[in-house]
C-alpha positions, 0 to 999 in steps of 0.5 A, a space after each residue: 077260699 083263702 085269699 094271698 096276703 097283700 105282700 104276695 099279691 104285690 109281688 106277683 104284679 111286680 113280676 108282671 105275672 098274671 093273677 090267677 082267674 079262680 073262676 070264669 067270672 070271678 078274679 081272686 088272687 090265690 094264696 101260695 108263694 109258688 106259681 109255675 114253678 117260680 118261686 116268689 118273694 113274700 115281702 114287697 120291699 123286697 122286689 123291684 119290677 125286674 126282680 133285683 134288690 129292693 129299691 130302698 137298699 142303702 148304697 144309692 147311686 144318686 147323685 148327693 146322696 146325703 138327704 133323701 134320694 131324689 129325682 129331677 124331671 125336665 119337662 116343657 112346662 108345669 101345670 098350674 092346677 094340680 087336680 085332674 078335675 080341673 083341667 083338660 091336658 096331659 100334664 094335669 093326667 100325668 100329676 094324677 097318675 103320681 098323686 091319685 093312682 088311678 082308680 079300683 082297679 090296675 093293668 098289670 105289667 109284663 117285660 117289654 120283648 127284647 128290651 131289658 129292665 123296661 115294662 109295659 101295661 099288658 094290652 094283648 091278653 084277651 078280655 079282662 086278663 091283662 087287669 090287676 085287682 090292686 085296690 080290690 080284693 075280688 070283683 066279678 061281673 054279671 053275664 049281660 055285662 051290665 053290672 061290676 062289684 068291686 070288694 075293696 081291699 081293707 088295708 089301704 090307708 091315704 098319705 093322711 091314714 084315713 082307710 079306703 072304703 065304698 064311701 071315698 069311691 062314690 064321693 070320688 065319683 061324684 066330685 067328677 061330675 060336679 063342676 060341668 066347666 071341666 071334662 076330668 074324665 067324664 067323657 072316657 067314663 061315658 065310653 064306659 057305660 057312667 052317665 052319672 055317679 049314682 051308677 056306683 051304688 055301696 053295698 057295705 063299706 068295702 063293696 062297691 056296685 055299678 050298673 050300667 044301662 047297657 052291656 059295656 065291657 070298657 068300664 073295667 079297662 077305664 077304670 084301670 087308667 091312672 091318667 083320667 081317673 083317681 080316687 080321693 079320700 073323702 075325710 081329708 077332702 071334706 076338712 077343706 070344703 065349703 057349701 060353694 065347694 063340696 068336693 073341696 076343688 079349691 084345696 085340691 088345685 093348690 095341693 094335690 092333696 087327698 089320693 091314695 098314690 105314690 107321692 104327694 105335694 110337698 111345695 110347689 113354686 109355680 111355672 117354675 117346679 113342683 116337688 113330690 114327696 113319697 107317700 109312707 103309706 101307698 099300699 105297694 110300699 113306699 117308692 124308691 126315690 124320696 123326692 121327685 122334683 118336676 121342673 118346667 124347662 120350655 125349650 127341648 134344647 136346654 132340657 138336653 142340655 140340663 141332662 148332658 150336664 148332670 142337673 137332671 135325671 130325666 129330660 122329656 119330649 125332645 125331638 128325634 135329632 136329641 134323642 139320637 145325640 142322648 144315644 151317642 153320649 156316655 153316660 146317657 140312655 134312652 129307655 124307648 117304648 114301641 107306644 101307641 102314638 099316631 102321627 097323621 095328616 088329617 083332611 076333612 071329608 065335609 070339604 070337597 074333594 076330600 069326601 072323595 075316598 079316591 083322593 085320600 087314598 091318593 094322598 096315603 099313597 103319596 105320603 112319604 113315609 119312609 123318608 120322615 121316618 128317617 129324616 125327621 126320627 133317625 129311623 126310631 120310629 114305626 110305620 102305621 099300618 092300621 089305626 089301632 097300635 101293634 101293641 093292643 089285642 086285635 091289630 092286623 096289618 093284612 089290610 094296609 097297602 099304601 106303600 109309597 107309589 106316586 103314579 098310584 096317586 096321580 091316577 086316582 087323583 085323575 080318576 076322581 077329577 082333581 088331577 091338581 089339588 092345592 089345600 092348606 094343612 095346620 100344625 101345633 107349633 109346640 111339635 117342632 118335628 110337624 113342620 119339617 115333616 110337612 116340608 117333607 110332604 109338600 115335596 112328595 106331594 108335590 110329584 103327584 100334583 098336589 100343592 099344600 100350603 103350610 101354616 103353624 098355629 099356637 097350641 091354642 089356636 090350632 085346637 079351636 080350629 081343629 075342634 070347629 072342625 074348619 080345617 081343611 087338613 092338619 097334621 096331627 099326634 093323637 092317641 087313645 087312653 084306653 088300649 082297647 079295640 072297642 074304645 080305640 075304633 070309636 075314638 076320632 072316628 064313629 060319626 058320633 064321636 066329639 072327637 071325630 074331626 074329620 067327619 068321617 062316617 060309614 054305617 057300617 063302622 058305625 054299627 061295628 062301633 056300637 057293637 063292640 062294647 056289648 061283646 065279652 071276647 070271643 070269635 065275634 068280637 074278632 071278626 068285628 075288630 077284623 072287619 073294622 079294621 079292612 074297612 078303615 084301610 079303604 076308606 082312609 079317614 086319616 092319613 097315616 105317617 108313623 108311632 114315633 113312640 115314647 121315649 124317655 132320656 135319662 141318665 145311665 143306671 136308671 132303671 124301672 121305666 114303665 110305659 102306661 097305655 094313657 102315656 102318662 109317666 108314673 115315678 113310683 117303680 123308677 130306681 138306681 141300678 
């Protein structure tokens, strides 16, 4: 069969249509420019996401435009290493998804409904359909879900030329499982059925095998994440390694260098700024802007500042009450994602009464929702009506039933015997909007006789009590990578999970969990991610408030924003209008 040439695979994922599935397992882009009637572009350059004029078209609207065009990112902070194997927070993610890619395979993006020009990861299809081949020229999986094969596409080259073959996947692996003192992926990979790189097996120097101990349908979707993953070009890597350095960790932390993403390295002055260059080589062409520069500006404040002034185009992780003032400004804009952020009150079932489901369903009925909402988001957020997003495959809100109602509260609470509660709840002092909402929660709960205390700790100090599991109750923002029923049940809540801080355990959502990365899609898969759901609703393992979503305020005319379901924030599709 005639494959598409990589042009007109590239415009189809640009345009957020779905590569046609050739056979029932096998997923081949066909060749032809026509799909449904529309007609598509045949050369990449051409196109942006919403099917305007190529990006590289002369007339930028960027400021000084003399020189390369360039974007400047306000963010809270910069990250020291510039290696996702190395560090264990979101701003080492988010420099992978701009240097390293992600790995084989990529989710495609489709329009966000009513929201022009944005673009999100495709979450709803079912099974493996919302995937995009990108670095792949086919792959296909066995019946038993235990083994993948990948067929490397051979025309991608790194920013340093070197193809990509099955030998940079595995070296990539590897490097991620070398150095034990850092996580770098490895837990979501072991979601995914990888318990050791030597699951990656060449076949030839473009064929990739995996095989997996037992049946797990995450591993295509983890794979998919730019975040928590990436690939490296060994022959570059392996010029900087040493016999105490094999996967040449020392050179990466400082460069950033050896990916096969949109941009790479080109200065970096730390705790101050890094500078991006576009790389000539990506294999979706070249980005649009030339240089980004990523700022650390600590106070939200001074980055709203920094944009109502023009010295930037992109402020990040302002508050509600900021983002309200960027709407109101000329000139502003705000480009909202509905997102899958979770804003909850966390307590600890290991502590009594808290063991008691009548006392967390009294404080969900308690929880004052609505008015947080309001006060705190200026109604830009979403109520959470289920522990999975609205936005993902399987969500229902059929089970949830916890409006508001205070007499509800005091009556469970008398039926369990604590008619007077009094506890202490910890927030992350880096969110500034926890602490009001736990003022605005004290004074609810308070009408139903439960008296919380409240306690800011530092960044570090609240994960280090969160992760000994010794608070009584916390408020958290928490979400999941991989936008997946069967990955997201697990998350925070099987028993088993490291990540379960609440100690929540039911056995039968225990079995749910287990069973659901051995389903392909289909009617029983349904009905357990049904049934999960209805049993977390009663048993209420956290408390929960609301998704105030992501947002990102830049100046008017920038186009090109779209959201990844790991929430980290790619540049390579960003552009003047």
């Amino acid at each position: 069969m005639d494959r598409s040439t990589v042009n007109e695979r590239e415009a189809l994922a640009a345009f957020g249509i779905p590569l046609a599935m050739m056979q029932r397992r096998q997923f081949l882009v066909g060749a032809g420019a026509v799909l449904g009637g529309i007609a598509l572009p045949t050369v990449l350059s051409g196109c942006t996401p919403g099917g305007a004029t190529s990006p590289g078209a002369a007339g930028s609207k960027t400021p000084g435009a003399a020189g390369p065009r360039t974007l400047t990112i306000a963010y809270p902070d910069v990250p020291e290493v510039l290696d996702n194997r190395q560090a264990d927070n979101y701003l080492a993610e988010e420099i992978a998804r701009n240097l390293g890619c992600g790995d084989i395979l990529r989710y495609k993006n489709v329009p966000v409904e009513g929201a022009d020009g944005l673009w999100m990861h495709d979450l709803k299809s079912p099974g493996f359909d919302g995937l995009d081949n990108a670095m792949a020229e086919s792959w296909d999986y066995s019946d038993d879900l235990k083994t993948y094969t990948f067929k490397l596409r051979t025309d991608i080259v790194s920013a340093y030329g070197n193809p990509l073959t099955a030998d940079d996947v595995i070296f990539s692996w590897k490097g991620r499982y070398w150095d034990k003192g850092f996580d770098g992926g490895k837990s979501t990979g072991r979601a995914g059925g990888i318990i050791s790189p030597d699951q990656f097996i060449k076949v030839d120097d473009h064929t990739i095998r995996v095989e997996l101990k037992d049946s797990n349908n995450l591993f295509p979707k983890i794979d998919a994440i730019a975040g928590t993953g990436g690939l490296w070009d060994s022959k570059e890597l392996l010029k900087h390694a040493t016999a105490d350095d094999p996967y040449a960790f020392k050179w990466t932390k400082e460069t950033g260098g050896g990916g096969y993403g949109a941009y790479t390295v080109e200065s970096m002055t730390k705790g101050v700024e890094i500078v991006f260059k576009a790389n000539p080589n990506y294999f979706r062409g070249e980005p649009y802007f030339q240089r980004v520069i990523w700022r650390g500006v600590a106070k939200s404040s001074e980055r709203l500042a920094m944009l109502t002034r023009g010295d930037v185009d992109v402020a990040l992780n302002l508050t509600g009450r900021e983002l309200e003032q960027v709407r109101k400004t000329n000139g502003l804009d705000v480009a909202h994602f509905q997102g899958n952020k979770v804003v909850h009150l966390r307590v600890n079932h290991a502590k009594k009464p808290f063991d008691d489901v009548r006392v967390r369903q009294a404080l969900a009925y308690a929880m004052p929702v609505d008015e947080v909402i309001a006060s705190i988001y200026n109604g830009q957020a979403r109520p959470l009506k289920s522990h999975l997003a609205e936005i993902i495959y399987g969500y229902t809100d059929k089970y949830w039933v916890y409006q508001q109602n205070i007499d509800k509260a005091k009556s469970l609470l008398a039926e369990a015997g604590v008619p007077n509660l009094s506890f202490e709840v910890v927030y992350d002092t880096q969110y500034p909007e926890h602490e009001s909402i736990g003022v605005i929660m004290k004074t609810a709960f308070a009408q139903a006789g439960v008296n919380i205390n409240l306690t800011g700790l530092a960044p570090s100090q609240y994960a280090d009590k969160r992760n000994k599991r010794e608070e009584e109750g916390a408020i958290g923002d928490n979400l999941s990578y991989v936008q997946d029923p069967a990955y997201v049940m697990q998350l925070f809540f099987w028993s088993e999970f490291a990540g379960n801080w609440a100690n929540y355990k039911n056995e039968e959502y225990d079995q749910i969990c287990m069973k659901l990365p051995t389903l392909q899609a289909g009617a029983e898969k349904d009905r357990l991610i049904d049934r999960g759901q209805e049993i977390w609703q009663h048993d209420q393992p956290w408390i929960l408030i609301c998704n105030p979503g992501s947002n990102y305020a830049h100046r008017a005319g920038l186009t090109g924003f779209a959201w990844a379901g790991d929430n980290t924030f790619g540049y390579e599709l960003l552009a003047d209008a």
